[in-house]
Kinemage of the C-alpha trace (Angstrom):
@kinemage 1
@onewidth
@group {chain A} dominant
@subgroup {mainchain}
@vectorlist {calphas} color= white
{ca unk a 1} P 74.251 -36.098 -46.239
{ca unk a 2} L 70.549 -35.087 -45.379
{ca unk a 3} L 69.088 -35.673 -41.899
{ca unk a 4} L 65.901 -37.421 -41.796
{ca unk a 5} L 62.773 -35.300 -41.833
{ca unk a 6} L 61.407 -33.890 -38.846
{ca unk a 7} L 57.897 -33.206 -37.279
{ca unk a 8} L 56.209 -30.483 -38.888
{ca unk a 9} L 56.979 -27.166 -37.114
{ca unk a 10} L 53.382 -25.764 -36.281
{ca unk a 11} L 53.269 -22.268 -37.969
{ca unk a 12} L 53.146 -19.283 -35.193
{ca unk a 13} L 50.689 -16.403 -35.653
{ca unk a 14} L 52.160 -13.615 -36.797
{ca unk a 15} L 52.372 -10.276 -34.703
{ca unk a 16} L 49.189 -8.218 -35.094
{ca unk a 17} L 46.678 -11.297 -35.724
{ca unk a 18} L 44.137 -11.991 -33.888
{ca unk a 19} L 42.529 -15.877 -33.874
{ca unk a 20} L 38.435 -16.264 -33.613
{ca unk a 21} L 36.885 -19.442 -32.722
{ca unk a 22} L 35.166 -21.443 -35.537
{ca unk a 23} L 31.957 -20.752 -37.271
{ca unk a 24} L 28.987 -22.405 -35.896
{ca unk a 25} L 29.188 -25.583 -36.180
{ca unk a 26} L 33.010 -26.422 -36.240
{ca unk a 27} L 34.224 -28.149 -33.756
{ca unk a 28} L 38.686 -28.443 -32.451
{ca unk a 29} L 40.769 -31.017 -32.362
{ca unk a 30} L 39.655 -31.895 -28.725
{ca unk a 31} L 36.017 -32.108 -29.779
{ca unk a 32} L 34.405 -28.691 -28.153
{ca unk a 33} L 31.665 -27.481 -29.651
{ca unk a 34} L 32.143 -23.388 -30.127
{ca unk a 35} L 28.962 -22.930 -31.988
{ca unk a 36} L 26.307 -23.091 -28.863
{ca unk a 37} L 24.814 -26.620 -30.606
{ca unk a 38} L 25.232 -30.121 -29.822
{ca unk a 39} L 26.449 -32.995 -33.030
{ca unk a 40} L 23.544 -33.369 -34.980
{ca unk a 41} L 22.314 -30.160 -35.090
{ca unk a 42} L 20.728 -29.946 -31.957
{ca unk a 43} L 20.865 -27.589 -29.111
{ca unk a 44} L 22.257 -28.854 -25.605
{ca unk a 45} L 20.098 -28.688 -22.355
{ca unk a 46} L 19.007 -25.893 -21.263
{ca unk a 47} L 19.896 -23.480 -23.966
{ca unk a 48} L 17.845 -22.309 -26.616
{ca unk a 49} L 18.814 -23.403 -30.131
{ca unk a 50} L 21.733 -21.205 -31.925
{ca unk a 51} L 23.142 -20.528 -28.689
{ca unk a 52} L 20.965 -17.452 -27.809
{ca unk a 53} L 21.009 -18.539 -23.982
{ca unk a 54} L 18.773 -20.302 -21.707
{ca unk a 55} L 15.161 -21.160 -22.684
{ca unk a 56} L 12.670 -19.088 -21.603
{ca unk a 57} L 9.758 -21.122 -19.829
{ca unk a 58} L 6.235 -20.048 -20.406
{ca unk a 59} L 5.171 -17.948 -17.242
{ca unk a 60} L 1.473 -19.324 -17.063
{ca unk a 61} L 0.503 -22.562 -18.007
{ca unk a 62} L -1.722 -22.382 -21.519
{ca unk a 63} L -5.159 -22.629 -20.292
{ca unk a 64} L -4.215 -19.889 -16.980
{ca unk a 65} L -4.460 -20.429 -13.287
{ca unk a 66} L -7.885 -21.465 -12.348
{ca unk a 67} L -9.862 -18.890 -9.888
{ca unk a 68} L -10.169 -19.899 -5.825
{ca unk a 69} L -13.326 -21.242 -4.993
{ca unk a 70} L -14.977 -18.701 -2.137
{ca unk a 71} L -15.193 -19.727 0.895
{ca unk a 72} L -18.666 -19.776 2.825
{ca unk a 73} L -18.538 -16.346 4.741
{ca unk a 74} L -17.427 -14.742 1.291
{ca unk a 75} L -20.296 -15.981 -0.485
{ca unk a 76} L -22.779 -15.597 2.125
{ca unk a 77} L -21.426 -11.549 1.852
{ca unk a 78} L -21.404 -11.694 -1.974
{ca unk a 79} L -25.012 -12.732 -1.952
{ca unk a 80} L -25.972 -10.670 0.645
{ca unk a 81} L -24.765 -7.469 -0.736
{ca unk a 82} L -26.273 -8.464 -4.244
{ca unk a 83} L -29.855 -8.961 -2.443
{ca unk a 84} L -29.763 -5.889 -0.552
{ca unk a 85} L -31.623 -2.766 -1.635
{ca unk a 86} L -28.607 0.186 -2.521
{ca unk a 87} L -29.571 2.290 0.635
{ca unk a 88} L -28.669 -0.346 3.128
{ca unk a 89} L -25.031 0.175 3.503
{ca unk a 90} L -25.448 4.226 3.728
{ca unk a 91} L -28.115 3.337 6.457
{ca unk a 92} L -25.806 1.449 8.471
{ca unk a 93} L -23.397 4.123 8.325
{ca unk a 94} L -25.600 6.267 9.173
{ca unk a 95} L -26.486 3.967 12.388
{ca unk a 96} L -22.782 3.941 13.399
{ca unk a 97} L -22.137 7.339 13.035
{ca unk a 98} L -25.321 7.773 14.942
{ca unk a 99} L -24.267 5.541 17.962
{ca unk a 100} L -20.900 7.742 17.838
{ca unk a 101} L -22.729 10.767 18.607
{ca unk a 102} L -25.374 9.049 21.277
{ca unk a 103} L -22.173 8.213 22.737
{ca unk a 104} L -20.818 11.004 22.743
{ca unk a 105} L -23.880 13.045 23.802
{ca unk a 106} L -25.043 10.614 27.047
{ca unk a 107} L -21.650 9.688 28.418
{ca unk a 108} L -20.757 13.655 28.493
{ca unk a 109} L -16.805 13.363 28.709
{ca unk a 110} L -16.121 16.500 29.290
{ca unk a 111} L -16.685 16.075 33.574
{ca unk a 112} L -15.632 12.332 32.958
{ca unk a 113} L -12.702 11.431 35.462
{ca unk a 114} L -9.259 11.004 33.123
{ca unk a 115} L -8.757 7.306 33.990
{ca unk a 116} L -13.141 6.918 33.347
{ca unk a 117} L -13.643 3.635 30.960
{ca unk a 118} L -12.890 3.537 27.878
{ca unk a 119} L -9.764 5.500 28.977
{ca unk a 120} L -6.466 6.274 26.609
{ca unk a 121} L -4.137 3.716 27.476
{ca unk a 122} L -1.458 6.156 26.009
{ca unk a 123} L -2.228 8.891 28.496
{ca unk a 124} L -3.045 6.438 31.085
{ca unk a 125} L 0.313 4.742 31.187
{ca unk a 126} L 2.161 7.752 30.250
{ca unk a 127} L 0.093 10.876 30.876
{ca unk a 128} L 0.584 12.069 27.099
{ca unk a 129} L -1.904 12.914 24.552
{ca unk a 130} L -2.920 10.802 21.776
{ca unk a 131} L -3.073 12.099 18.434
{ca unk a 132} L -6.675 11.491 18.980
{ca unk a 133} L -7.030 12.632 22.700
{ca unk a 134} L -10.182 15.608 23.114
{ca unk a 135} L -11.424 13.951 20.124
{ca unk a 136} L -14.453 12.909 21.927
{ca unk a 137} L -14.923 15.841 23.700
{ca unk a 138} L -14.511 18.204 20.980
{ca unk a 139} L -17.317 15.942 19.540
{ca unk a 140} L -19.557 16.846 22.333
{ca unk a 141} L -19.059 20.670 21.726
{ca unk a 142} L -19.491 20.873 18.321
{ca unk a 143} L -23.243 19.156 18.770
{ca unk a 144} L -23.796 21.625 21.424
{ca unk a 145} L -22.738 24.577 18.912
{ca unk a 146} L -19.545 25.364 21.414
{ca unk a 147} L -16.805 25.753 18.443
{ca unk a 148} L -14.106 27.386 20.369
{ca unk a 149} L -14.252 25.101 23.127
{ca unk a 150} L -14.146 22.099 20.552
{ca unk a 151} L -11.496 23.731 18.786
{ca unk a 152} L -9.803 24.019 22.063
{ca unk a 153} L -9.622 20.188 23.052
{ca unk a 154} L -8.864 19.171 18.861
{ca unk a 155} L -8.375 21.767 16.543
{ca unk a 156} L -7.443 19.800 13.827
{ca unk a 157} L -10.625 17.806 14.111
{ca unk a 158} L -12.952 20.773 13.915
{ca unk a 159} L -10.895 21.610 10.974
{ca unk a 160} L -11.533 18.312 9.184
{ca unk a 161} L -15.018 17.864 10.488
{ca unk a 162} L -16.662 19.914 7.412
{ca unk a 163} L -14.993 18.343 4.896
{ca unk a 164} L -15.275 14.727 6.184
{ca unk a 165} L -19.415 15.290 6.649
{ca unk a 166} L -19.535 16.433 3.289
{ca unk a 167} L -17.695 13.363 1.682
{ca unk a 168} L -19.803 11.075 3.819
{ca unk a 169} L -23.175 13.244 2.989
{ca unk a 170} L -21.757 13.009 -0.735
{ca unk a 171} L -21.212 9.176 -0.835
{ca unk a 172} L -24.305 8.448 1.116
{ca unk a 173} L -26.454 10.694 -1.260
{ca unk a 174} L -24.920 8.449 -3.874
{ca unk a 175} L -25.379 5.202 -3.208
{ca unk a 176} L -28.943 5.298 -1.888
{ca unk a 177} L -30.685 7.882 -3.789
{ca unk a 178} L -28.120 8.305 -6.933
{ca unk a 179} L -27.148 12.205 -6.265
{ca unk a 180} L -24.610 13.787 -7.991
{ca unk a 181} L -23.138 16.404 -5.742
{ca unk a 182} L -19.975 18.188 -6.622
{ca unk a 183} L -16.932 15.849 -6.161
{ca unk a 184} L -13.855 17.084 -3.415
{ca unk a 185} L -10.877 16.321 -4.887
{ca unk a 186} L -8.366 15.724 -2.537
{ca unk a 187} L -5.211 14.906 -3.820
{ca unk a 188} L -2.032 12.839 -2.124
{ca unk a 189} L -0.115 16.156 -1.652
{ca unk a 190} L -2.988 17.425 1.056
{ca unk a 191} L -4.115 14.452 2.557
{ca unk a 192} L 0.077 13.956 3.492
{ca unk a 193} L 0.360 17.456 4.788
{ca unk a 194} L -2.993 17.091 6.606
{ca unk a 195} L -1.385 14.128 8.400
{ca unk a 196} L 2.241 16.004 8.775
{ca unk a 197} L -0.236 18.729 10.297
{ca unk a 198} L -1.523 15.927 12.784
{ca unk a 199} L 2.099 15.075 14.249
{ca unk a 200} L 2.971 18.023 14.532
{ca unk a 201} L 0.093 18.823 16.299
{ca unk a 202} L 0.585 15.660 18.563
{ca unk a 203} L 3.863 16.858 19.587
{ca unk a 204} L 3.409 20.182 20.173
{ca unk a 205} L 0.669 19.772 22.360
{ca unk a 206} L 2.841 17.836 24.817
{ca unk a 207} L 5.442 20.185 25.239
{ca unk a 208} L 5.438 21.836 28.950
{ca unk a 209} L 6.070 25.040 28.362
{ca unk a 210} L 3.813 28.098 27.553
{ca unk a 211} L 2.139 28.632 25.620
{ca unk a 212} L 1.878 24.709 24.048
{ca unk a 213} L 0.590 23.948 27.866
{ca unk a 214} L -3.078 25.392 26.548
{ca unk a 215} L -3.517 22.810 23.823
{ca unk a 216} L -2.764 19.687 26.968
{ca unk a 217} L -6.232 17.925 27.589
């Protein structure tokens, strides 16, 4: 006698083989979809078609972001600057660097009291020096041709002082009359260890003990 026939044993893989899901395309049993497209040949939402990921989205719309209108102060400086003759700006900074040294010259800091107005408020609340304390004083020396005293209240801006009047002379010279002077190149490396210079300078000249007391003003 013969049994009746069984269900069909499902066949096992043999040792050493390894599966891969179906071609594009093919879908299981259960219905999944292994190829990165949707039935019908389309591509689901949000991925781009042949299952090469999401869709990328245009960054700028096709006709571009329009400009911002100006506002009224903007324009009224556009159009100002446009009317102007070029030797207007170089005359006003002229004028302010002008007022700086009238300043400087009539208010005579050097017998002004230390809490006089304008006043550090850094040395007034603490009794250090600014990075920028003698500043004005040194100022008032160097117009009356008294370099060691300047030097004495702000080295570092006696040092600078040359090579800041000839950039402005340079730039001024420029705009309103179209020199061409020699250009100072100053790179990043100086300008940072002019201003690592300046702190240090700022600190030292706090420090109460000889001989950093001489550089306290």
């Amino acid at each position: 006698m013969t049994s009746a026939p069984g269900p069909v044993d499902q066949p096992h893989p043999a040792p050493g083989v390894v599966h891969t899901a179906p071609a594009d395309g093919d879908t299981d049993s259960g219905g999944f979809n292994f190829g990165g497209t949707a039935p019908g040949g389309t591509a689901p939402d949000g991925v781009a078609p042949g299952g090469s990921g999401p869709e990328v989205w245009p960054t700028t719309p096709p006709g571009g972001y329009p400009a911002p209108e100006p506002d009224r102060l903007t324009r009224f400086v556009l159009r100002l600057y446009e009317r102007s003759p070029r030797w207007a700006v170089p005359l006003a900074a002229v004028g302010c660097v002008a007022v700086g040294m009238s300043y400087a010259l009539l208010s005579n800091p050097t017998y002004a009291d230390p809490d006089a107005a304008p006043t550090c408020l850094l040395k007034l609340t603490t009794g250090l020096d600014c990075p920028g304390c003698g500043g004005t004083r040194a100022l008032w020396y160097v117009l009356h041709g008294d370099l060691p005293a300047a030097a004495r209240h702000h080295f570092l801006f006696v040092f600078a002082l040359p090579f800041l009047a000839y950039l402005f002379v340079a730039w001024a010279g420029n705009q309103a009359f179209g020199w061409r002077l020699p250009e100072l190149r100053i790179s990043s490396k100086v300008i940072g260890g002019f201003l690592a210079a300046w702190l240090a300078f700022s600190v030292v000249r706090n420090l109460p003990w000889a001989p950093f007391t001489s550089l306290y003003v």
